[in-house]
C-alpha positions, 0 to 999 in steps of 0.5 A: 357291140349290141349285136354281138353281145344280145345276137342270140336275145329276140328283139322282144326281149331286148326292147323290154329290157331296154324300157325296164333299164329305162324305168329303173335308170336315168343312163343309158344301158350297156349292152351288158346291161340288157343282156343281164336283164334278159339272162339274169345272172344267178343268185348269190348264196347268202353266206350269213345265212348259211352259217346261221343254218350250219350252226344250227345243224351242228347243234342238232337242232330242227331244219326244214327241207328248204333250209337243208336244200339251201345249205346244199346249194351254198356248198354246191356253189362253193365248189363250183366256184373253188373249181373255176378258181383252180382252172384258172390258175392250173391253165 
C-alpha cells in the first residue's frame, strides 16, 4: 500500500516524513500519514474569524488588504466545496 500511495514522493521525501511522523508520534504511520506530511493537506478557513471581518465590513468600518484577501479566500472555499458538494449528488 506505501508504494502505491507515496509512487509519485522522492525517497527523501518519504524517509523525512517518516522521522518527523516518528518525532511527533509513538504509532507507527499510515501510508496516509507520510503522504499528508509530504502534501499537506490545504488549510481550513477559520469560519469565526471570518464572520468577525464580515461583520466588521458591514459596519463599514477599516480592513487591511490582508483581511479582505482572507474574506475572499474563505468564500472562494466555500464555493469550491458547495461545488464538489453538488457534483456529488447530481452524479
Amino acid at each position: 500500500m506505501f508504494q502505491v500511495i507515496l509512487a509519485d514522493c522522492s525517497i527523501s521525501d518519504i524517509t523525512e516524513a517518516f522521522i518527523e511522523h516518528v518525532r511527533r508520534k509513538s504509532d507507527l504511520p499510515t501510508p496516509s500519514d507520510i503522504y499528508n506530511i509530504i502534501n499537506p493537506p490545504p488549510p481550513k478557513p477559520d469560519w469565526a474569524a471570518y464572520q468577525g471581518l464580515k461583520h466588521q465590513q458591514k459596519q463599514d468600518l477599516y480592513l487591511t488588504p490582508e483581511e479582505r484577501k482572507y474574506i475572499s479566500w474563505c468564500e472562494a472555499q466555500a464555493i469550491e466545496k458547495k461545488s464538489a458538494w453538488d457534483e456529488k449528488q447530481y452524479d
